[in-house]
C-alpha positions, 0 to 999 in steps of 0.5 A, a space after each residue: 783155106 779159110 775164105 771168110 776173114 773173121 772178125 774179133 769177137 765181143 766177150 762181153 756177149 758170153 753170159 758169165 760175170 767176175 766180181 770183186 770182192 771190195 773190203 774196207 781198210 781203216 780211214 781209207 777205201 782202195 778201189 781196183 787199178 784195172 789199167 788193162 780191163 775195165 774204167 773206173 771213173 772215180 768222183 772227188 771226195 775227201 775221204 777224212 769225211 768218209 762214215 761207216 756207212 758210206 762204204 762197205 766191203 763190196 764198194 763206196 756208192 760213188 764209185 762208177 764203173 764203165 764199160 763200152 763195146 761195140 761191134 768193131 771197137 773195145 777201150 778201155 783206159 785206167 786213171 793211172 795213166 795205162 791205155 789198152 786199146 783193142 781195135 779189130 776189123 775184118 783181118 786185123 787187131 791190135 792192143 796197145 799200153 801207154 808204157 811203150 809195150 805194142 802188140 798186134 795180132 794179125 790173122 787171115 787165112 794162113 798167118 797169125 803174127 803177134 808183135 810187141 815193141 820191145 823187141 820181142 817177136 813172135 809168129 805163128 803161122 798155121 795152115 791145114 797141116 802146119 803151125 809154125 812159130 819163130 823169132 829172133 833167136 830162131 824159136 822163142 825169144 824173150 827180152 825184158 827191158 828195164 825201160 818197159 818194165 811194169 809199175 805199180 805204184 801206190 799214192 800215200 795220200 789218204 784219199 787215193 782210191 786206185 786199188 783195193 787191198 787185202 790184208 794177209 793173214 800172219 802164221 801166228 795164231 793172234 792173228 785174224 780178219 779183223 779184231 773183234 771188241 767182245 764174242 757178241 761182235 764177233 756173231 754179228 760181224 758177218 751180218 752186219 758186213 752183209 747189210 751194210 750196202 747204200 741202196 743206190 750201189 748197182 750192179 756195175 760196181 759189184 761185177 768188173 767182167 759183167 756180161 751185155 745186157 740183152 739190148 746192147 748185144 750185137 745184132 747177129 743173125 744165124 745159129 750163132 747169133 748173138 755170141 757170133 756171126 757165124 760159124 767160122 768165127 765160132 769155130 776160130 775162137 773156139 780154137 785160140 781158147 782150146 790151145 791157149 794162144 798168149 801174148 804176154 810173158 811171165 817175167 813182167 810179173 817178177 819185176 812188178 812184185 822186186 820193185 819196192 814200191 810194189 805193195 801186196 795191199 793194193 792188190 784186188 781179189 776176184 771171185 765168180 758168185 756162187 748164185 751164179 754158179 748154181 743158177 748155170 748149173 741147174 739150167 744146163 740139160 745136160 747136167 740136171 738130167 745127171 744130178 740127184 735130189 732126193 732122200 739119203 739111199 738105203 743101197 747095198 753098195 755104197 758110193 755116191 755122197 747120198 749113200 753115205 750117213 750125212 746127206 740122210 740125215 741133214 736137212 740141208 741135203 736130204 728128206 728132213 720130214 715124213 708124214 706117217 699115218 697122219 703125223 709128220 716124222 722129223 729127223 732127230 725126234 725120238 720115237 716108239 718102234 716095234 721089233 718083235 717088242 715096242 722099243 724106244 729109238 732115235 730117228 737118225 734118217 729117212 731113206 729111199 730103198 734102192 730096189 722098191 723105191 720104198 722108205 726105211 726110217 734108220 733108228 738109233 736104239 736108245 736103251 734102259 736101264 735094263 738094257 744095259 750090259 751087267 758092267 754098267 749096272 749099278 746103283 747110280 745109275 739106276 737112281 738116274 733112271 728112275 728120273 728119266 734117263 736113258 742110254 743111247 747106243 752107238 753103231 750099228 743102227 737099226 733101219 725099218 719100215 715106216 710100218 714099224 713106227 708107233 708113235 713120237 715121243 717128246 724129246 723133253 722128257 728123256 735126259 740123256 748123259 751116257 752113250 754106250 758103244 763096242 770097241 774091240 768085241 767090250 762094251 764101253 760107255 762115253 759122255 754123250 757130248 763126246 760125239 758128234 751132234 744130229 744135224 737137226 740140233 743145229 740146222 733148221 731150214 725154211 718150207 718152199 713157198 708152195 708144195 707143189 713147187 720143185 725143190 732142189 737141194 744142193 750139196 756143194 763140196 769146196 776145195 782148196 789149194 795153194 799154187 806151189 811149184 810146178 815146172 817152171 811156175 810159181 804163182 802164189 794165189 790159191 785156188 778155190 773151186 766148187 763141185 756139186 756132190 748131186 753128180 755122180 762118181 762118173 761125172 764129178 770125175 770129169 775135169 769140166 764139172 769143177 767149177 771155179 769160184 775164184 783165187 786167193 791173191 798175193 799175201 790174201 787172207 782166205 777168211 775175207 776172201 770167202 766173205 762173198 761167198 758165206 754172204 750168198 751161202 747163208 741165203 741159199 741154207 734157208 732157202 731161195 726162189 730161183 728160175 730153172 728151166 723156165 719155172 720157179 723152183 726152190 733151191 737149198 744149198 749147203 757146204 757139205 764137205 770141204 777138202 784140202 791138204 792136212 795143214 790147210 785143212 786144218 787152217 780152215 777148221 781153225 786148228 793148229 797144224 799137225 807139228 802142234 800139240 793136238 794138231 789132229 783135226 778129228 782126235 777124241 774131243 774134236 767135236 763143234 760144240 766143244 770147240 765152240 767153247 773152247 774158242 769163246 774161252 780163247 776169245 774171252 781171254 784179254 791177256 794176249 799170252 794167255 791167250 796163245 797159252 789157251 791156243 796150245 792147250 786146245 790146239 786151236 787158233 785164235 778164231 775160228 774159220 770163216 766157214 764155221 758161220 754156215 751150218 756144218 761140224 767143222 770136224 766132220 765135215 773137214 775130212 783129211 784127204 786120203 789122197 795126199 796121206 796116203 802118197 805122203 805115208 808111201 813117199 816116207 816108206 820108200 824113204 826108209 826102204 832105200 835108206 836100207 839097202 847096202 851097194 848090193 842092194 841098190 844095185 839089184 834094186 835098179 835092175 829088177 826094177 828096170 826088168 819089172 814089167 809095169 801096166 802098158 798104160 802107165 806113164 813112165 815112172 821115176 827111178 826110186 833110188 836116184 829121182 825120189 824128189 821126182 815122184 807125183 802123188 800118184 806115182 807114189 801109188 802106183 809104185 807102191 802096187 808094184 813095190 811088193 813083187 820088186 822086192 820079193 823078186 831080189 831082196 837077200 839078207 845081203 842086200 841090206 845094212 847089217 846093222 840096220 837090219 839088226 835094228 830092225 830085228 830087236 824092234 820086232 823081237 825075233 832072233 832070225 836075221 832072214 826074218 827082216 827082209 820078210 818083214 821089210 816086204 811085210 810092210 810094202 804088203 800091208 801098205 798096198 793092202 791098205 790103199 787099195 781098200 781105201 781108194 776102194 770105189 764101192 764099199 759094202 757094210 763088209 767092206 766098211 769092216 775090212 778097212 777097219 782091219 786093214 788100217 790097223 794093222 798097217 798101224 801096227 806093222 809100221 810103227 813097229 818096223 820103222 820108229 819114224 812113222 810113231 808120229 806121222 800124221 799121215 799114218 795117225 789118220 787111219 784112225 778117223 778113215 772109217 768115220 769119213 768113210 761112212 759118213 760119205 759113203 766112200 773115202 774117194 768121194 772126198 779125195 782131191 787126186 781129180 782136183 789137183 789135175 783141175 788145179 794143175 790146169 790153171 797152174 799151166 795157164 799162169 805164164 801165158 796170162 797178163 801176169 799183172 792181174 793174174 787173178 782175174 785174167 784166169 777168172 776170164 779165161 775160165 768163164 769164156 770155157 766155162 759159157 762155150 760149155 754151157 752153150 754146147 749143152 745147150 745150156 740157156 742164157 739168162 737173156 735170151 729165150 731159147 738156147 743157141 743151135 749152132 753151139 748145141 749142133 757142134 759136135 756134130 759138125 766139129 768132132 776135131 774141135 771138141 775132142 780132147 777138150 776137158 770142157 768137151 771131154 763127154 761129148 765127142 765119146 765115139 766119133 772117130 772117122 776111119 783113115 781113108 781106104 781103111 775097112 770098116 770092122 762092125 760091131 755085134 752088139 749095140 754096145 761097142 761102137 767104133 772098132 778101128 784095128 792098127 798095126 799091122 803083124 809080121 808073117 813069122 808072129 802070125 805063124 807063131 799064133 796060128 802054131 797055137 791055135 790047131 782047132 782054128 777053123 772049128 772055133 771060128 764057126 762057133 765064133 759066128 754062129 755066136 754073132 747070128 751066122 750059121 756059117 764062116 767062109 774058110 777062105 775069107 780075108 783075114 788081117 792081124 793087127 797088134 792092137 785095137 781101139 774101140 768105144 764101150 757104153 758103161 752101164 751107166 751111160 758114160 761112153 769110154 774108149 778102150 785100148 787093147 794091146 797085145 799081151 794085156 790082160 783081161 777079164 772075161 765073164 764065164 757062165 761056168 766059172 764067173 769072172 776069169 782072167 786071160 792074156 791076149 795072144 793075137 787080134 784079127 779080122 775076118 770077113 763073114 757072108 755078109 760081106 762085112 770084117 769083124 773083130 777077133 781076138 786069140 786068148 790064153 786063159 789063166 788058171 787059178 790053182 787054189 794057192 796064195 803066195 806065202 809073203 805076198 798074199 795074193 793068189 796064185 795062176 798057171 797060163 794055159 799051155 797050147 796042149 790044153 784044149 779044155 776051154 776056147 781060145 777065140 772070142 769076139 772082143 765083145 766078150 771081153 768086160 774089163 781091159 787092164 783092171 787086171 795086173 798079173 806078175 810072172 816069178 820065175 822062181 815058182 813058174 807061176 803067175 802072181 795075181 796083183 791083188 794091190 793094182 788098181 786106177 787111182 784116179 
């Protein structure tokens, strides 16, 4: 029970602010209707007098915003006639609307009640052990009355000033964010967008949720102090937030937008401002001591972003510069090098050596006319080389020591046309434009201030998605978020390191949404002075990567969708320079249908993208997403297989598939026959590991449509019909084969070939077998893989399966918002997550001088509260307090902390696992004598459980909590034998001499044979019978080094067990 009330706390004290992004319409300026929000006072002018330089996409500099607080007492009124009050004392708080809608929160020690008066009733009541929630219609009633419904109306006169408008982007290619009178206003349009402030606009009118300035924060004292008076009230509000308590329904929103005199123009768009995004990030402990900044890395294995080949060689991201006995190396300079003989190269980019820590340059050999192989010899040629050219070389590059380089060469004396490169084991040549451009051809970046100053470059990677349907929402805006490719794998995989940058609003354009955003970036490319840790320091930032879906994606790399002609993103002449072109031939057109004509023989819009104004290849840096291809190609599949089946077949299907034993740990999957629609992308994946094993379980040449099947056969020229259900698994084999290595989380240069391989022939099999993958977008991808692949390090590093769960969060939030101003109540709810974060990273505040103690100290004190919280996801990774009367099970080693066993068996399933264990006694001393003991009591406790759950620490420092089931299946590296694999039979405790239980598990071992199943192409096992006593069956659980890495299927055709090359965790 709760003994002190809590007061209502003031979110205007967390460090964070929303801004508006203002815009300017023709003849008139909106400002925003935040009825429920904040005041905006607005002066009397007459807007026919209004210039161009009166106002700008940020706001007129009249325009006031208001905001007052004080301890007790938040209102806030609009000049539409909307009144919100909030008023909170010791045990009450109660918010009103002049539209007749009420709604008052009641809280003390066991009640919370919340009220509205159009008959709506809802209450909760919650005590240590109980949360109860009732109305009128026994559960949860909702009533929408046309009385109280929520208008939005907007004034037709010309000076109205009430809401600001985004105009929406057409489907059609003419279409843009504004015309343009000739290519030189279009260079020029953003930087006149961005200067065009009157110098007496402040703060308040750029920021509509700004944070209290440090002499109007509240004057508390304590570890919590300012955010709150102490610990209970942190503790609570921490608490509503974790759970989402709402008040509002999703209905009102659907009546606003059915009134006609809703317009999608008077809606106003929110977004977070990136500099600060970046200056919280940089200044939370937590997450710096994470983040790398540093060279490109020369690594064996890749698979962080600074593996792969574009932060080495962008100056944006990686070392730009290095000084070699005495002169200064750039990146993109051609030089002399020595291997075995002086040689001319490209310097493509300075790398760090991951064992020595020492530099290696990657060079690019050029070539002369000598070098060239005999098939290219010829007279022309050999003229052009006698006036300077020479022929660069495409992949495998060169990588040496800076003890190799000679000396520069300077860059106008070479003429290069041609670049040689192997396709398929042949020589081949291309025009040089045909490819893509260094980034030291068109980035050029400024040197910090000082040298001795830190630099920090950031490499940001933008995602973004539109709303679509999920459970019982559909909300039409489209969220933008930002991750910062300096973290890696392991901590861009947490929900709470995606960080939101705001969302697109009903009918918004993405290009004028995002013009903040390029204002603030193209500073941030040269170079800015930024405080981090209490010293200046200069930070670079650059958009290193942006990733989305296949037709969004394309939107924002300003090419036509895939239905189009050209409507690949990546295809043979996608390359920056060539489309810039191409778009300025498009724009330089005055005839509107030549223009369209232009677009469809390019495969281009109209203008390109917003994003193409800072410094990036659009193509490149636009990678297709492997995660929604590779679902879609796998979707499509199960399609065409299950249009296959006769009767029979489908029967046979449902029942092997209801028999198949799945992963314990998955999530229960959809019937694949009845509930295709229902399957998630990662169901998608998950079946297609299994779908091999299904189908080679039961599938008969009679489980198939006869004439199907002999369609099947002529596409694939052969005369044996029982040729087709070999094919049929064939192809779910290559498809399995295929995913695995794309979602592959490390990649070696052998890797890089066997993807390559891996991708063609699904290609191959596919188009052949099934006519409908001819043109599939997501199968036509497979040709660029490999390029994004190496150019990031790893194809999951720009897979977006992480992203859509973070999307999927704030689709969840959208019924328990405002639904009036839904963009701006879940930029709300986000920064209050997002500060309760920082400050228990013990993050710093701008304002204050010293972090806050009492957030820093949380998880010590509340291990409930920020458990299972995915803004706390890290924090809380072993503390978990053993159930009264429960032993403690220690641990033998430093890295397995937290062992807790559940479940206990039965007395026969003991007995059946001692039946199998005849040298029990024997082994378990060597099990102590293993952990330190020279000796086991005999007669000692004992318990077997079924399961067990404990917490591991990676190798990497990211703690992990392990389940372990009976009957799974684990890795176990052996001295003899390296990795081995074996299935768990039981799990004990036992007490040791020094008083204290330990955790055991019993084991039978899977013995490779040395076999590879014919169709399935996996390897095949035999399990260890209880007669064979070559190897031990008891180890500790320290012993065991994966969990469910592993899936082994049983074919009782051939009593063996099949290894599931195919299995792995998507996500």
């Amino acid at each position: 029970m709760l003994r002190n009330k809590p007061r209502k706390m003031n979110i205007a004290t967390l460090p964070f602010r929303i801004r508006n992004n203002f815009r300017r319409l023709l003849n008139r300026f909106l400002l925003s209707d935040n009825d429920d929000n904040e005041k905006m006072v607005q002066k009397d002018f007459e807007d026919d007098n209004i210039s161009g330089e009166e106002y700008n996409e940020y706001g007129d500099g009249d325009d006031d915003l208001e905001q007052r607080s004080d301890d007790d007492h938040i209102e806030q009124r609009s000049d539409n006639g909307d009144d919100l009050e909030q008023r909170s004392d010791d045990d009450h708080i109660e918010q009103r609307s002049d539209n007749g809608d009420d709604l008052e929160q009641r809280s003390n020690d066991d009640h919370i009640e919340q009220r509205s008066d159009n008959g709506d009733d809802l209450e909760q009541r919650s005590n240590d052990d109980h949360l109860e929630q009732r109305s009128d219609n026994d559960h949860l009633e909702q009533r929408n009355d046309n009385d109280d419904d929520l208008e939005q109306r907007s004034n037709n006169e010309e000076g109205d000033t009430n809401m600001i408008s985004t105009s929406s982007e057409n489907e059609t290619e003419s279409d843009y964010i504004m015309s343009l009178e000739s290519d030189e206003e279009y260079e020029t349009m953003s930087s006149d967008n961005e200067e065009r402030h009157d110098s007496d606009i402040s703060e308040e009118k750029l920021f509509v949720d700004e944070a209290l300035v440090k002499d109007k924060l509240p004057s508390y004292d304590g570890d919590f102090a300012p955010y709150f008076q102490n610990l209970t009230t942190a503790a609570l509000f921490c608490w509503i937030y974790k759970h989402n308590i709402s008040t509002n329904a999703y209905e009102d929103l659907v009546d606003i937008i059915m009134r006609p005199e809703f317009n999608r123009d008077h809606i106003m768009a929110y977004q977070l401002s990136i500099s600060d995004i970046i200056w919280n990030v940089l200044n939370n402990p937590s997450l710096l001591k994470e983040m790398y900044f540093g060279a490109g890395v020369d690594s064996k294995t890749k698979s962080e972003y600074w593996h792969g080949t574009l932060w080495a060689e962008s100056p944006l991201f990686g070392q730009e510069q290095l000084m070699i006995s005495g002169e200064i190396y750039q990146c993109g300079d051609f030089v002399y090098y020595y291997d075995n003989e002086r040689k001319l190269g490209r310097l493509r980019a300075i790398l760090l050596n991951e064992e020595n820590q020492q530099y290696r340059l990657r060079i690019q050999k050029v070539l002369d006319y000598s070098d060239l192989p005999g098939t290219f010899k010829g007279e022309l040629r050999q003229n052009r080389s006698l006036s300077g050219e020479v022929w660069l070389q495409d992949e495998p590059f060169l990588t040496i020591t800076t003890s190799q380089i000679s000396e520069k060469v300077a860059a106008d004396t070479l003429r290069i046309t041609e670049i040689l490169y192997k396709h398929h084991t042949h020589w081949r040549i291309r025009d040089a434009t045909f490819s893509y451009q260094h980034p030291s051809e068109y980035i050029s970046i400024r040197q910090p201030p000082s040298p001795t100053i830190p630099v920090y470059k950031l490499f940001l990677d933008i995602y973004y998605d539109d709303f679509g349907t999920f459970r019982n929402v559909y909300h039409l805006l489209g969220g933008v978020y930002v991750q910062f490719g300096n973290m890696p794998a392991h901590q861009r995989k947490l929900l709470k390191n995606h960080f939101v940058l705001g969302f697109v609003p009903f009918g918004g354009n993405f290009n004028e949404f995002m013009l903040p955003f390029i204002s603030e970036m193209k500073e941030f490319e040269q170079g800015k002075l930024m405080e981090v840790n209490g010293q200046d320091a200069w930070v670079i930032a650059g958009l290193g990567v942006v990733t989305a879906d296949l037709p969004q994606g394309n939107d924002m790399c300003g090419v036509l969708r895939h239905n189009a002609n050209k409507g690949c993103r990546t295809s043979t002449s996608r390359y920056h320079h060539i489309t810039d072109d191409q778009f300025k031939e498009i724009f330089n057109e005055p005839a509107t249908t030549r223009q369209r004509r232009l677009c469809t023989e390019f495969g281009l819009r109209t203008r390109p993208s917003i994003l193409d104004r800072l410094l990036r290849e659009r193509h490149l840096q636009t990678p297709q997403d492997v995660y929604h291809a590779t679902a879609g190609k796998i979707g499509r599949l199960l399609k065409l297989t299950c249009e296959l089946f006769s009767q029979k077949g489908e029967d046979e299907f449902i029942k092997a598939w209801k028999n198949f034993e799945k992963p314990k740990k998955w999530s229960r999957l959809p019937n694949p026959i009845s509930h295709n629609a229902s399957f998630m992308m990662s169901d998608y994946l998950r079946l297609a590991m299994i779908m091999p094993f299904i189908l080679n379980s039961f599938l008969e040449t009679s489980s198939l449509k006869e004439n199907e099947s002999r369609s099947i056969l002529r596409r694939i020229q052969e005369s044996r019909i029982n040729m087709v259900k070999n094919v049929i698994i064939a192809c779910w084999v290559y498809v399995a084969k295929t995913m695995r290595m794309v979602f592959e989380s490390k990649f070696t240069l052998d890797s890089y070939d066997e993807l390559q391989k891996c991708l063609e022939e699904e290609m191959k099999i596919l188009s052949k077998v099934f006519p409908e993958f001819a043109n599939l977008p997501n199968l036509h991808i497979n040709i660029h893989l490999l390029v994004y692949a190496r150019t990031y390090g790893t194809l999951i590093n720009t897979q977006v399966g992480i992203k859509e769960m973070v999307h999927r969060i704030f689709k969840a939030m959208v019924p328990q918002t405002n639904c009036k101003n839904v963009e701006l109540d879940l930029l709300k709810r986000y920064t209050t997550l997002f500060a309760i974060r920082h400050l228990v990273d013990g993050g710093a505040d701008q304002r204050l001088s010293q972090p806050c103690r009492g957030f820093a100290t949380m998880s010590s004190n509340f291990r409930n509260l920020l458990t299972n919280w995915y803004i706390t996801e890290d924090k809380v990774s072993n503390e978990q307090e053993p159930e009264e009367n429960e032993e403690a099970i220690s641990s033998p080693v430093d890295f397995i902390t937290n062992i807790i066993l559940k479940r206990s068996l039965s007395r026969q399933d003991r007995e059946n696992i001692m039946k199998d264990l005849p040298n029990f006694k024997s082994e378990l001393l060597l099990l102590f004598m293993d952990i330190g003991q020279k000796s086991a009591l005999i007669y000692s406790q004992m318990g077997w459980y079924e399961l067990a759950t404990y917490t591991m620490e990676e190798s990497d420092g990211v703690f992990s909590k392990v389940h372990l089931h009976i009957g799974d299946v684990v890795t176990i590296h052996e001295e003899d034998s390296g990795k081995c694999y074996t299935i768990i039979k039981g799990i004990f405790k036992y007490k040791g001499n020094d008083d204290k239980y330990y955790a055991f598990i019993t084991i039978d071992w899977f013995d490779n044979i040395n076999r590879i199943h014919n169709v399935l192409k996996c390897p095949l096992f035999r399990i260890q019978t209880s007669q064979d006593i070559r190897w031990r069956r008891i180890f500790p659980i320290s012993i065991i080094d994966h969990v469910q890495k592993v899936h082994f299927v049983y074919d009782t055709k051939i009593d063996l067990w099949i290894k599931n090359n195919y299995y792995f965790t998507a996500i």
